[in-house]
C-alpha positions as CSV (number, residue, x, y, z in Angstrom):
1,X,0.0,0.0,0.0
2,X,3.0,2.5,0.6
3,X,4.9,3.3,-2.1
4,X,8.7,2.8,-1.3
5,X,9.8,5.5,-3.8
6,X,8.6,7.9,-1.8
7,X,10.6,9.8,0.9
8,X,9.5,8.6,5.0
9,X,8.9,12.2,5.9
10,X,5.9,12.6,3.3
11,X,5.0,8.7,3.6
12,X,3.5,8.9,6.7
13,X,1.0,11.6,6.9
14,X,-0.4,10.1,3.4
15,X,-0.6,6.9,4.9
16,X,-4.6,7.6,6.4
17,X,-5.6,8.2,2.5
18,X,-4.4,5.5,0.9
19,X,-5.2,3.2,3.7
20,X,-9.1,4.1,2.8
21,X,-8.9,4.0,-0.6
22,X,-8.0,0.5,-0.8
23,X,-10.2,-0.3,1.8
24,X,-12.8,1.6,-0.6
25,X,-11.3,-0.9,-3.4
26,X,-11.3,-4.0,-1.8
27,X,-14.9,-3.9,0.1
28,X,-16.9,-1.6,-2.5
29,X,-18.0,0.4,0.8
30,X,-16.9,4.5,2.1
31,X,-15.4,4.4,5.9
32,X,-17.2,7.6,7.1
33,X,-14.6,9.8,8.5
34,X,-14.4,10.0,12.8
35,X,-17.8,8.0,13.0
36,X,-15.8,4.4,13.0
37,X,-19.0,2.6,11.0
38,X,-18.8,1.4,7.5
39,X,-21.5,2.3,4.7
40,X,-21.7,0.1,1.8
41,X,-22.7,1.8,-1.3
42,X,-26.1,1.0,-2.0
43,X,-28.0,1.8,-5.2
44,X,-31.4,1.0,-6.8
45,X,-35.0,1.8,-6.5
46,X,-36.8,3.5,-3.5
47,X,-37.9,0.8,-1.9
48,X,-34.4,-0.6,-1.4
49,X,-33.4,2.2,0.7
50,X,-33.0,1.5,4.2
51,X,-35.4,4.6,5.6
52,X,-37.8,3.5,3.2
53,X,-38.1,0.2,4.5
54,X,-37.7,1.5,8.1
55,X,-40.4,3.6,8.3
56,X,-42.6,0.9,6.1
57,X,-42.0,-1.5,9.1
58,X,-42.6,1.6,11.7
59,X,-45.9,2.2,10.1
60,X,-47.4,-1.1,10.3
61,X,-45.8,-2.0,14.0
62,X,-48.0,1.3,14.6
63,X,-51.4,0.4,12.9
64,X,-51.1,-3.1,14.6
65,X,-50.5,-1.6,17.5
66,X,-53.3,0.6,17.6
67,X,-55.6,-2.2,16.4
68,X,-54.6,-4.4,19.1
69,X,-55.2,-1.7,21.5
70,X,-58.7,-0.9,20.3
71,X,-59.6,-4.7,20.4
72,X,-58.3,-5.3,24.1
73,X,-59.7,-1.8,25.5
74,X,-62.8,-3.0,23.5
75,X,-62.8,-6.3,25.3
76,X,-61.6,-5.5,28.8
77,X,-63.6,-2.0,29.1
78,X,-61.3,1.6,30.2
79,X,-60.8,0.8,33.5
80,X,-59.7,-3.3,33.1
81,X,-57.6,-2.1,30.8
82,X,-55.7,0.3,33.1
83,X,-55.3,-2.2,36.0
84,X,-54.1,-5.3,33.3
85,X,-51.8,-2.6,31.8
86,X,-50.3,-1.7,35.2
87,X,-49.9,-5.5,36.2
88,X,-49.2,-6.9,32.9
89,X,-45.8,-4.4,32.8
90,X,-44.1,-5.3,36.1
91,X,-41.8,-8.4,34.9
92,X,-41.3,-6.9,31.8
93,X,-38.4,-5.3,32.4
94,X,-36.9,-8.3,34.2
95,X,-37.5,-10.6,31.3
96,X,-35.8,-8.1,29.1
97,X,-32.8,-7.3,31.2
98,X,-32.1,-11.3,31.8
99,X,-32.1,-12.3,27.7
100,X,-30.1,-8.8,27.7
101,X,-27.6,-10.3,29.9
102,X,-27.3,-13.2,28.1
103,X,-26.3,-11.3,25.4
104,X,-23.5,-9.3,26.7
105,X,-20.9,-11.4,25.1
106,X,-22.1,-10.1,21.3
107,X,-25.0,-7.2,21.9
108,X,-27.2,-7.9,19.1
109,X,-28.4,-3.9,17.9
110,X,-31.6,-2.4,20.0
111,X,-33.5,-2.1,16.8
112,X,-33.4,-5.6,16.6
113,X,-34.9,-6.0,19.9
114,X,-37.0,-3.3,19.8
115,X,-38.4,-4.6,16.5
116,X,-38.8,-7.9,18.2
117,X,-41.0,-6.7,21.0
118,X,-43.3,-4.7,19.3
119,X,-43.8,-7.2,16.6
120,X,-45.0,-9.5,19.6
121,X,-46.7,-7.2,21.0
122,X,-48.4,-5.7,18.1
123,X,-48.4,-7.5,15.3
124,X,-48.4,-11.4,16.7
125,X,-50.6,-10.6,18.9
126,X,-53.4,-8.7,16.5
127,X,-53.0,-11.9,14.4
128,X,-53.3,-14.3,17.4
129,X,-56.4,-12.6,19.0
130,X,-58.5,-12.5,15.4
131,X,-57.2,-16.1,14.2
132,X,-58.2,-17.8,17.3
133,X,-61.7,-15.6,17.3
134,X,-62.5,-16.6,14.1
135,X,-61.5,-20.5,14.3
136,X,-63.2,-20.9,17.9
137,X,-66.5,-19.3,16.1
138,X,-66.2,-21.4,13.5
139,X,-65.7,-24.5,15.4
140,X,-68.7,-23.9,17.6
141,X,-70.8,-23.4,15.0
142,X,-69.9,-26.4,13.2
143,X,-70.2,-28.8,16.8
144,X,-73.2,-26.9,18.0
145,X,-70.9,-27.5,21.1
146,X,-69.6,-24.1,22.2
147,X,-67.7,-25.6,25.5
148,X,-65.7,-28.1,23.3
149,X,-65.1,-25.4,20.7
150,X,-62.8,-23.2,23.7
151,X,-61.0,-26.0,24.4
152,X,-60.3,-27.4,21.2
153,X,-59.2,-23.4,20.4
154,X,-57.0,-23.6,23.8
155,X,-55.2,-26.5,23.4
156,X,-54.6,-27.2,19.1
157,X,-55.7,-23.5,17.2
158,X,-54.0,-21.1,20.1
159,X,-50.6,-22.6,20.2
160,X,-50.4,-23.2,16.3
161,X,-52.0,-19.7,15.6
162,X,-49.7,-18.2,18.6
163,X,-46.3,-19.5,17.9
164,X,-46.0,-19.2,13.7
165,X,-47.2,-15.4,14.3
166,X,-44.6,-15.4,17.0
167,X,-41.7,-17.3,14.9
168,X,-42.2,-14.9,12.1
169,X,-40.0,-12.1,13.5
170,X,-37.4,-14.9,14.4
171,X,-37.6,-14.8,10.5
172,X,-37.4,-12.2,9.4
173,X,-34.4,-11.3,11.5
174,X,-32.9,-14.4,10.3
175,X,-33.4,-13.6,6.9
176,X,-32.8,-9.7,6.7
177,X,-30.3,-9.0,9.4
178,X,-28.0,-12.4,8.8
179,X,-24.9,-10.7,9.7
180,X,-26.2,-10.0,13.2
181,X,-27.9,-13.3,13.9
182,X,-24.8,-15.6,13.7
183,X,-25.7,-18.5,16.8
184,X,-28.0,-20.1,19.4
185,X,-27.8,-17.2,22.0
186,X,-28.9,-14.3,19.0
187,X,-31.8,-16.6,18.3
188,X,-32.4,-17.2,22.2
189,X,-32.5,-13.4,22.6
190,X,-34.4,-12.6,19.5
191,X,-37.4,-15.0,20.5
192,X,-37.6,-14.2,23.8
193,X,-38.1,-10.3,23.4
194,X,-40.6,-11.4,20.9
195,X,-42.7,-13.4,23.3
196,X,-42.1,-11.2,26.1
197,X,-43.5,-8.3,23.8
198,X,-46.6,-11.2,23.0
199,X,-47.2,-11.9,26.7
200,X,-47.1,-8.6,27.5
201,X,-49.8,-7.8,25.5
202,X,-51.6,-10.8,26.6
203,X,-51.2,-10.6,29.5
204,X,-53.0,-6.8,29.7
205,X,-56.3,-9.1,28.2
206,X,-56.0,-11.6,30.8
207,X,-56.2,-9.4,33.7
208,X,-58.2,-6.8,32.0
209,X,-61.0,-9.5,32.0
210,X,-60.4,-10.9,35.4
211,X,-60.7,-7.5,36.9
212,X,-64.0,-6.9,34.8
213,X,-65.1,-10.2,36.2
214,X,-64.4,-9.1,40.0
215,X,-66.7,-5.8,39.3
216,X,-69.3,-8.1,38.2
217,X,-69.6,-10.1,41.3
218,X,-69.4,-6.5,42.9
219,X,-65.9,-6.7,44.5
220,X,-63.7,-3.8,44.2
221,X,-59.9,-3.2,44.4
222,X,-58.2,-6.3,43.6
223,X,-60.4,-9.6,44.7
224,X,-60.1,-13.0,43.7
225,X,-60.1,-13.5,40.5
226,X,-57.8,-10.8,39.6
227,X,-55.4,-11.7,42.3
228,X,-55.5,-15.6,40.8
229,X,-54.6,-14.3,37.5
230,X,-52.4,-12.2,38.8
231,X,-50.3,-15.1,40.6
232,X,-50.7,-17.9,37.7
233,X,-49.5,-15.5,34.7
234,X,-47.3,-12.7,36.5
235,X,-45.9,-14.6,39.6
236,X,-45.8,-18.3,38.5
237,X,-45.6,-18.2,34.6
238,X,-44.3,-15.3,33.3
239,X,-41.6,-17.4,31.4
240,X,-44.5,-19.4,29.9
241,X,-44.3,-17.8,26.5
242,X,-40.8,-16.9,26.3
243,X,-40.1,-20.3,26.7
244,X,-42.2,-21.5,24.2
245,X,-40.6,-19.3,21.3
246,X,-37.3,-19.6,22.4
247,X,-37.2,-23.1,21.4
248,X,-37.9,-21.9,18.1
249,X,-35.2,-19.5,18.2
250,X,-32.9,-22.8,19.3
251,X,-33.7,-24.0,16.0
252,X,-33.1,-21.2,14.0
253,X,-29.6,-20.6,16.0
254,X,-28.4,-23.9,15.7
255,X,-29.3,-23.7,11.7
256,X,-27.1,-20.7,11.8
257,X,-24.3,-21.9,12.8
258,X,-24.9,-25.0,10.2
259,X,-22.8,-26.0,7.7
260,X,-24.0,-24.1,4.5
261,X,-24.0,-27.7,2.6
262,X,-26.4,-29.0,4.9
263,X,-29.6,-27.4,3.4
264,X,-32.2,-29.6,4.9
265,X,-30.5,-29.7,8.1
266,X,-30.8,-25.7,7.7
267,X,-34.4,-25.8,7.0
268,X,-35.5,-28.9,9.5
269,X,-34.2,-27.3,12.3
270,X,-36.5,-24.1,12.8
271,X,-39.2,-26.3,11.9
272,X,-38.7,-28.6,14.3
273,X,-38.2,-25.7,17.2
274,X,-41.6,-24.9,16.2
275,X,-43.1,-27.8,16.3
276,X,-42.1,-28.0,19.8
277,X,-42.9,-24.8,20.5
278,X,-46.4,-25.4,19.2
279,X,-46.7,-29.0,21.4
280,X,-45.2,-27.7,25.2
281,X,-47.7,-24.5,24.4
282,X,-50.4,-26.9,23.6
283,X,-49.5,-29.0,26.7
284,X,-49.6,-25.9,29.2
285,X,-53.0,-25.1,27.5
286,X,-54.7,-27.9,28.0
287,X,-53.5,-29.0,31.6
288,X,-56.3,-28.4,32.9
289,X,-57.7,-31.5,30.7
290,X,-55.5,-34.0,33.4
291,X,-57.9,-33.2,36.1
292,X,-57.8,-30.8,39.3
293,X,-54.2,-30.5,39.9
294,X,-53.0,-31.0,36.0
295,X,-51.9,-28.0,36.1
296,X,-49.9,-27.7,38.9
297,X,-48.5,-31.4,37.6
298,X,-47.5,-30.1,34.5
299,X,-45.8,-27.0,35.8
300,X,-43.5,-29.0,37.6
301,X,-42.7,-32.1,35.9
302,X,-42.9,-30.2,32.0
303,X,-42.4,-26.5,32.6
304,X,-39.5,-26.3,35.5
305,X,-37.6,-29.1,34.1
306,X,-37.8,-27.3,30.2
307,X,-37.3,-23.8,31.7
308,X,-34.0,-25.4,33.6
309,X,-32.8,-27.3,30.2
310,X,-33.4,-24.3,27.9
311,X,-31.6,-21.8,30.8
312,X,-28.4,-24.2,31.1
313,X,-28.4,-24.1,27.2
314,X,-28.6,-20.4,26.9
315,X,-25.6,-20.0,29.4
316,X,-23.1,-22.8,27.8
317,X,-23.9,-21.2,24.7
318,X,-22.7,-17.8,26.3
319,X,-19.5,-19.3,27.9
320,X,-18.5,-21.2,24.2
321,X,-18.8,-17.4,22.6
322,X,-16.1,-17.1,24.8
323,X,-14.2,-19.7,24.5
324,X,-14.2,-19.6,20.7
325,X,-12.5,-15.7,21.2
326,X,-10.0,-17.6,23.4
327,X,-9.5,-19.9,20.3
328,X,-10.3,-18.2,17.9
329,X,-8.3,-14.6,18.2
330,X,-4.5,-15.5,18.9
331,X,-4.0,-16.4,14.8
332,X,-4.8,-12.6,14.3
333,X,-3.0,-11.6,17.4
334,X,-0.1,-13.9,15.7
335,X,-0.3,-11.7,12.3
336,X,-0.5,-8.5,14.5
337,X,-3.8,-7.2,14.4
338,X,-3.6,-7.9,18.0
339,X,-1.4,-8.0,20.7
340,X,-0.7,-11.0,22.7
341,X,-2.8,-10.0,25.5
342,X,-6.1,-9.2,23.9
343,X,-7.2,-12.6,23.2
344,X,-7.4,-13.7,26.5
345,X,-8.7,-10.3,28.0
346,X,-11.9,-10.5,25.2
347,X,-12.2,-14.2,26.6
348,X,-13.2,-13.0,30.0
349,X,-16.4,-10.8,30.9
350,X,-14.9,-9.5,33.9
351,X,-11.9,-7.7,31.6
352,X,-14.1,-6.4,29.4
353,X,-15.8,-4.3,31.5
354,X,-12.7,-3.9,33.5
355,X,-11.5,-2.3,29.9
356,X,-14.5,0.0,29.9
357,X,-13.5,1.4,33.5
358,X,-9.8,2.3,32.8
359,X,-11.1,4.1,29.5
360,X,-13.9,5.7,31.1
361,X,-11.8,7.0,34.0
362,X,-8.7,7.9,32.4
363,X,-9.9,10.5,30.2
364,X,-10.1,14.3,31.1
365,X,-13.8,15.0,30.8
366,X,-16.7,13.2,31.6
367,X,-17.8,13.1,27.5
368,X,-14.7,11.7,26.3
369,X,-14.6,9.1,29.0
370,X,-18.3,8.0,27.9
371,X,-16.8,7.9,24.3
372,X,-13.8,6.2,25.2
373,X,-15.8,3.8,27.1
374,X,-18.2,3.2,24.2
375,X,-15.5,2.6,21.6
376,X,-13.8,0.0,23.6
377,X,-17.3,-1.6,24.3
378,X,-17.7,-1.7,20.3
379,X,-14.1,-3.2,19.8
380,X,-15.0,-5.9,22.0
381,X,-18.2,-6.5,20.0
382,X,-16.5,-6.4,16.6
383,X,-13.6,-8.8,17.7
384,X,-16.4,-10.8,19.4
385,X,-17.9,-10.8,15.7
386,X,-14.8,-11.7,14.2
387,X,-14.1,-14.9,16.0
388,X,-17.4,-16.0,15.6
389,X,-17.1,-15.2,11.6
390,X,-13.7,-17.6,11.7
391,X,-15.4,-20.6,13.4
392,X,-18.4,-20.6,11.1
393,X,-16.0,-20.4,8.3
394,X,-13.7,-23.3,10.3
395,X,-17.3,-25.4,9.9
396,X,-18.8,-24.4,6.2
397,X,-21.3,-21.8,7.6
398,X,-20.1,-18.8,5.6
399,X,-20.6,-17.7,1.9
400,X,-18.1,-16.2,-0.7
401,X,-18.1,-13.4,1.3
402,X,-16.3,-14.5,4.1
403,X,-13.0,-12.3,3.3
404,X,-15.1,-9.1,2.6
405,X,-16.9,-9.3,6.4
406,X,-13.5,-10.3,7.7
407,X,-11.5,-7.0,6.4
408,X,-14.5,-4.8,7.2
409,X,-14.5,-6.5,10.6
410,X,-10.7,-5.7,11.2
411,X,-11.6,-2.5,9.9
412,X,-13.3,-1.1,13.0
413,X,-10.8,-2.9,15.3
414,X,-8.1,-0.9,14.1
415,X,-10.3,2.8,14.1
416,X,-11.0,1.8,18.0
417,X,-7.6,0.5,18.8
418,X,-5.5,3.6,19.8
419,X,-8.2,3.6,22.9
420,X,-9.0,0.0,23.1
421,X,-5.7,-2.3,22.8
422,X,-4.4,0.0,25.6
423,X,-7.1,-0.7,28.1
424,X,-7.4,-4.1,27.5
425,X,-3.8,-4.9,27.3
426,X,-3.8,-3.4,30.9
427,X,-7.3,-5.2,31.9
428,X,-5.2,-8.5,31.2
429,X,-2.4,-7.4,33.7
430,X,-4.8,-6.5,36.4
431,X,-6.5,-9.9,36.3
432,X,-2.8,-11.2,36.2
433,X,-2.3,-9.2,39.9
434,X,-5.7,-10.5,41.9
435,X,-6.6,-7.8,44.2
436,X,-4.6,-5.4,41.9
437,X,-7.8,-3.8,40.6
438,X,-11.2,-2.5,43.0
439,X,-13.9,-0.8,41.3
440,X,-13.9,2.8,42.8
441,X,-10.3,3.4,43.6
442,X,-8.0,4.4,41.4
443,X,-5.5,2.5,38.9
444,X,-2.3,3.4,37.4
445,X,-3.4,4.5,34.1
446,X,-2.7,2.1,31.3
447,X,1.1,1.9,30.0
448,X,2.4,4.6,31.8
449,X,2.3,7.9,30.1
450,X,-0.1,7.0,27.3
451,X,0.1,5.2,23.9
452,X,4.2,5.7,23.4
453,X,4.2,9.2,21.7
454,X,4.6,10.9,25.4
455,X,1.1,12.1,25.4
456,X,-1.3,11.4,28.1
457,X,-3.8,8.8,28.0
458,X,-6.7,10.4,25.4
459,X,-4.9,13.6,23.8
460,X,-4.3,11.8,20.8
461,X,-1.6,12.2,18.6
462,X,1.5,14.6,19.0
463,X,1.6,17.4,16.3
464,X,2.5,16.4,13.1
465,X,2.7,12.2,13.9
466,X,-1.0,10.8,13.2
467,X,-0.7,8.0,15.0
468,X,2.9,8.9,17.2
469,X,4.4,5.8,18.0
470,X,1.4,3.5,17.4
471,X,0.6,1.4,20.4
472,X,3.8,1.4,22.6
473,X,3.6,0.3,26.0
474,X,4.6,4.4,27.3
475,X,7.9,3.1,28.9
476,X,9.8,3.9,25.7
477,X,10.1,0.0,25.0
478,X,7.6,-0.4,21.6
479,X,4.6,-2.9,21.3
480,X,5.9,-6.4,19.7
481,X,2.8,-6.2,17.5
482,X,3.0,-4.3,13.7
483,X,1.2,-0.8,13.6
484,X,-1.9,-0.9,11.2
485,X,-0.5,2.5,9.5
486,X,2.3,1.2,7.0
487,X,5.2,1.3,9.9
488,X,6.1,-1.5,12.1
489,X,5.7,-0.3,15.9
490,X,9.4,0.0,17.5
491,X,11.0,0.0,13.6
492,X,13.6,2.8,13.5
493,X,12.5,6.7,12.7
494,X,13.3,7.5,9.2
495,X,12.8,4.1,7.7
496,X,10.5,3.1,4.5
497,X,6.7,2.2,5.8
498,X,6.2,-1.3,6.2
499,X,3.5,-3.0,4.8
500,X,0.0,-1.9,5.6
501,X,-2.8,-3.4,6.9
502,X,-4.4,-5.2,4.2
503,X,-1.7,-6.6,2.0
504,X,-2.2,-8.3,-1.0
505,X,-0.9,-11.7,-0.5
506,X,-3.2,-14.4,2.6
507,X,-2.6,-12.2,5.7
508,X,-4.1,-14.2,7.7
509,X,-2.0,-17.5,7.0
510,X,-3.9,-20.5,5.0
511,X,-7.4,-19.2,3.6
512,X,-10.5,-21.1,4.3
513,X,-11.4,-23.3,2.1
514,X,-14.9,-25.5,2.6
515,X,-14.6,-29.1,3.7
516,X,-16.1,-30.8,0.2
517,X,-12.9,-28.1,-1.7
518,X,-10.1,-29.2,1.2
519,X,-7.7,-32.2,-0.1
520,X,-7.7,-35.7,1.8
């Protein structure tokens, strides 16, 4: 990428441009300048703009949403709807904060989730309420048995109905955000905001009605029936339906991370994580068919028991993101994208965020130390991205494009690094020292004086040197890894720029080849 001809003095300040224009060669794609995200070029008709097809989405979310509302105010009257919409919303948040946890390793984006939600809550749960309306009504009036008609609705239309509406944002995600559903905890996450959007909404019919029913029998406040439903659906059961759909989302992680030769194993295994998602919702349904205390004999020989399995899934799948960054990361840490110590300080939650701290509280202002913060938060996630890309690829699960993601990936590693590689390098040496590190009191700051151009920590580079010393430890002894901008880190001053940070020939030793193209 440099050319040698030209003198050292002037190499290095051109170094920047020519860096993005063959990243602008290679990928097709415009690295906006300062804002460390990465635009492909995109051109065609209207609809295949992203805003277009944003607000399309926004619009319907909306009309289902007031639709749904009409219907269940309609049902529940103004003040039942009030009292279920106060009750319905208390584990809400708790729901939402635990399948966020879960994904702490790789944050999926918020309009994901977000989109998730309300297309439970709105959308799956407009088509739920009129589908099962219409096929109760229909069954009663071809029985002329009204009784058998709800249970027959409870127990085989309900969960059918209930669960495809539901599995349809799994989907779509699936299907139109690829690159950010990529295993078994994004599909985990991604059905259970959806059915914790769908209960929700639910959940606000439920005790709507029950309250309704209390005011009939002239109670007031909160009497029996309300407080029943209150207990079975909000106290007992409120992982009911996230349960449910998250099997589906098992199916549609595991067929993510499938070989991409394995078609039917691609397709059979979403279908059969809603076909159990449609039999254990049918199950809960109708335990009330096993006599008195079915349903207390189904909660805890079916419901605890799955709700354990599916947990202790969700959690190994966690720790083996981690572990595949552990194995994963040193072959680039090898090449020098990384240095030695980053690989096993991204292995281990507790350095991450101990990462975050030290670049959060080593800055001089509160707003740079928020930035800082957040831009070592979004190296973790793209290195977290990056190992995950180079084990799918290890097993078949990636397309032609594999090399494209992987440079755009190592792309934003090396616009966060001057802030990142620091704080994690020093993260590592902390965990190294146990009891070296307390949150609250103060820490040496990472590598001494700053990043090896004698600056402090976050004033950036000296005048005139872009990148200063890049990556040094600030105790004048250089970093053993290669800078990213054309000059090895701790080659002598006044020397040609090395090689930069994409070069031509395999940089990232033997390329991946699929199993049926590998030799025996």
């Amino acid at each position: 990428m440099s050319d040698p001809s030209v003198q050292p003095q002037q190499a290095r300040p051109a170094v920047p441009v020519l860096h993005e224009r063959r990243l602008d060669e290679v990928l097709g794609a415009a690295p906006e300048r300062g804002g460390g995200r990465y635009r492909p070029r995109r051109v065609g008709m209207v609809w295949r703009s992203k805003v277009f097809r944003a607000g399309a989405v926004i619009l319907t979310l909306v009309l289902c949403g007031l639709v749904i509302l009409a219907l269940v105010r309609e049902q529940t009257g103004p003040e039942g709807f009030l009292v279920g919409l106060g009750l319905a919303v208390l584990p809400v948040p708790l729901l939402m904060a635990a399948f966020r946890w879960l994904d702490r390793v790789e944050p999926g984006p918020w309009r994901n989730l977000l989109f998730s939600f309300a297309w439970g809550a709105c959308a799956a749960a407009l088509v739920a309420i009129i589908a099962n309306s219409f096929a109760t009504r229909w069954i009663a009036t071809a029985t002329a048995d009204p009784a058998s008609a709800d249970t027959l609705g409870a127990t085989v239309i309900a969960p059918v109905v209930e669960e495809s509406a539901k599995a349809a944002a799994v989907l779509l995600i699936f299907l139109f955000r690829r690159r950010e559903f990529s295993g078994v905890v994004d599909g985990v996450v991604v059905a259970g905001f959806t059915a914790t959007g769908f209960a929700f909404t639910e959940n606000i019919l439920y005790l709507g009605n029950a309250f309704g029913e209390d005011q009939q029998l002239g109670s007031t406040g909160f009497a029996s029936v309300t407080a029943g439903t209150f207990f079975v659906r909000i106290v007992m059961s409120p992982f009911a339906h996230p349960l449910f759909t998250v099997l589906t989302g098992l199916g549609f992680g595991f067929a993510a991370i499938s070989a991409r030769r394995h078609r039917a194993r691609r397709i059979a295994l979403p279908v059969l994580g809603l076909l159990l998602a449609m039999g254990l919702h049918a199950l809960w349904n109708g335990s009330s068919a096993f006599g008195p205390y079915g349903f207390y004999a189904v909660y805890g020989i079916v419901m605890v028991p799955a709700f354990g399995l599916v947990t202790w899934l969700a959690i190994w799948s966690r720790q083996r993101e981690l572990r595949t960054l552990a194995a994963e990361l040193p072959v680039y840490a090898a090449a020098g994208w990384l240095s030695p110590a980053e690989p096993a300080a991204l292995s281990s939650m507790r350095a991450r965020g101990m990462a975050r701290d030290l670049a959060r509280h080593w800055q001089p202002d509160r707003t740079r130390g928020r930035a800082a913060a957040r831009a070592v938060a979004e190296y973790e996630s793209f290195a977290t991205s990056l190992a995950g890309l180079r084990r799918r690829a290890r097993h078949g699960a990636v397309g032609a494009d594999f090399g494209a993601r992987e440079r755009e990936l190592l792309h934003h590693l090396w616009r966060r690094r001057e802030v990142a590689a620091p704080a994690l390098d020093h993260a590592a040496r902390l965990l190294a020292r146990p009891g070296a590190h307390r949150h609250g009191h103060p820490v040496p700051p990472p590598y001494g004086t700053g990043y090896g151009n004698g600056r402090p920590y976050g004033s950036g580079p000296a005048p005139g040197q872009p990148y200063g010393q890049p990556f040094g430890y600030g105790n004048g002894r250089p970093s053993p890894y290669p800078s990213p901008y054309g000059r090895a880190t701790g080659q002598t001053p006044g020397t040609p720029p090395g090689p930069g940070p994409f070069p031509p020939a395999q940089p990232y030793g033997e390329p991946y080849r699929s199993r049926t193209d590998r030799q025996p």
